[in-house]
N, C-alpha and C positions, 0 to 999 in steps of 0.2 A: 504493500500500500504506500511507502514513503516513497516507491521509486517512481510511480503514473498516479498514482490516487489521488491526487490534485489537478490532475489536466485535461478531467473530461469537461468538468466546467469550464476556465478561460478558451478552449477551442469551441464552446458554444457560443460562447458571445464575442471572440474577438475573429475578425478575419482573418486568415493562414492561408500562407501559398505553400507553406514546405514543412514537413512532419521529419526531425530527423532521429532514431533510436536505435538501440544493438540489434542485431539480428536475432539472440533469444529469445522465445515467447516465453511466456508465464501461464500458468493456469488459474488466474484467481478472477475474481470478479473484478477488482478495482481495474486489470488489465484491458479485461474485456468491454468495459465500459469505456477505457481509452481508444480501443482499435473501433467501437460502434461509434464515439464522437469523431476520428478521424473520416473513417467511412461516410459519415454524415455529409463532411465536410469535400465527400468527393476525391481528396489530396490519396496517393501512393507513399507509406512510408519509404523515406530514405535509408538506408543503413550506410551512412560513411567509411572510407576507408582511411586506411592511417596515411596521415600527408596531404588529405584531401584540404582546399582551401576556397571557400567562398567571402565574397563578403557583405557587408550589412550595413549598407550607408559607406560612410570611409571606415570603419572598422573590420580587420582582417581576422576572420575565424580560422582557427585551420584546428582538424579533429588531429588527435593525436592518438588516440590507444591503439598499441601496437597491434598488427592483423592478424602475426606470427603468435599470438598469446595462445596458447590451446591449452584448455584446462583437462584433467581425464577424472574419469569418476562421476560423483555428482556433481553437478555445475554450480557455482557459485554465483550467481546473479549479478552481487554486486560487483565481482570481477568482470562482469559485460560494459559494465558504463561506460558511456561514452565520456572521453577526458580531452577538454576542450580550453585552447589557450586564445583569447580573442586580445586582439594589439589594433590602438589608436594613438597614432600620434608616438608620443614616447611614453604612453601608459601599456599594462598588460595586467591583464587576468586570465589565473591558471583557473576553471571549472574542472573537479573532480570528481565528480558522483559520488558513487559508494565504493569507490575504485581501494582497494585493501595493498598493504604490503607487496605482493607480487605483480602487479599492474604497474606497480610505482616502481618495481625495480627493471620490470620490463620494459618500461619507457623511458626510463633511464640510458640501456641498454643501446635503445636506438642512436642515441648523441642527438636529441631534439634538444634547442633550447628552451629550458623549463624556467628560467629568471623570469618572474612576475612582481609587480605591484602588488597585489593580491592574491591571493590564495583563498579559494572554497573550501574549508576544512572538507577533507573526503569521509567519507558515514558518520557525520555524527559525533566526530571527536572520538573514534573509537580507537582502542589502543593497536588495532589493526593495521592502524594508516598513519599517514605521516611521518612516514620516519626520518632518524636524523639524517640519512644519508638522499632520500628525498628533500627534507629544507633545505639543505647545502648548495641543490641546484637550483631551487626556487630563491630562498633568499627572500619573503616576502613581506614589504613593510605594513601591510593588511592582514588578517586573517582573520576570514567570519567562519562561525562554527554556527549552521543549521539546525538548530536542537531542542525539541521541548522540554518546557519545565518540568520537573521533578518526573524525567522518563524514569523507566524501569529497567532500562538499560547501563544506568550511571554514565551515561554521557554526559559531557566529555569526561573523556578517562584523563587523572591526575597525571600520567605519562605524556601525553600529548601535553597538556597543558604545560607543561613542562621544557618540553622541547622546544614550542614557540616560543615561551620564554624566553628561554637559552638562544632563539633565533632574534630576538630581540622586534619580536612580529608587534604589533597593537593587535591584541585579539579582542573582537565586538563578538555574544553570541547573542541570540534570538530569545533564550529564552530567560535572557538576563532583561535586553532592551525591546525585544518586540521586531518590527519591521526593521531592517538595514537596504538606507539608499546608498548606491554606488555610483558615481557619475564622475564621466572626466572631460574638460574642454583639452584633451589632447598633449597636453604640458604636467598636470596632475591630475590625481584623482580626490575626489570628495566622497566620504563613508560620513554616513550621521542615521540615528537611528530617529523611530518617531515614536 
């Protein structure tokens, strides 16, 4: 549910021209209520590949998870995320999903520049993700952790938290301040919560 359970709604009310997602399906309901909003909508999902690059306004997307990841066994879901570095100007944000430990080192792997402004904490601040040798590439003087209040999960894990620190990040989360705006006129970026 945290990884589509929110986006059958804004694709009912906002216009979309491009649906982009992993190639995994899921079996749950919140999924299929995304693939029946897409459908609605007419649009073909996308599945990007690694390297691939569009962009959105003057802002440069380029998907990053690498294509070569193959997981064996049960699948991990949140190893599917798509891990997304969008650059404006001389800003950047790293978007990570739910992307865990081995996703992070497998894009490492590639020699993609991962140096961001920001950084989307990946799952929730879980002790998973983030590693040190992950911030080392990023570097990021942002870092928002997506996470509700008093989850059941003990997000964010005291180890991450930790490690931003040590990376000397400004970490804003959610379910300290609520909504987090990001905006940049292309020289910096502005984070302010409301």
């Amino acid at each position: 549910e945290d990884h589509v359970g929110g986006l059958a709604g804004p694709l009912s009310v906002f216009a979309v021209d491009s649906v982009f997602a992993p190639k995994e399906k899921a079996d749950t309901k919140a999924y299929m209520n995304f693939i029946k909003a897409v459908e609605k909508k007419n649009i073909t999902i996308q599945n990007p590949s690694f390297g691939e690059k569009m962009y959105v306004g003057s802002a440069l997307v380029t998907f990053i998870t690498p294509a070569e990841f193959k997981q064996t066994g049960n699948i991990n879901l949140n190893n599917t995320s798509l891990v997304i570095k969008i650059e404006y100007g001389d800003t950047s944000l790293l978007l990570t999903g739910d992307a865990e430990k081995e996703i992070e080192d497998a894009i490492i792997e590639t020699g993609v520049d991962l140096s961001a402004n920001l950084l989307k904490v990946a799952h929730h601040g879980s002790e998973n993700s983030t590693s040190y040798r992950f911030l080392r590439e990023v570097m990021p003087e942002y870092a928002i952790i997506s996470v509700g209040k008093d989850n059941s999960y003990g997000h964010p894990s005291e180890a991450v938290l930790s490690r931003l620190s040590d990376a000397d990040s400004v970490v804003m989360r959610t379910d300290l301040l609520g909504d987090i705006a990001v905006t940049s006129d292309g020289n910096k970026l502005s984070v302010s919560d409301y």
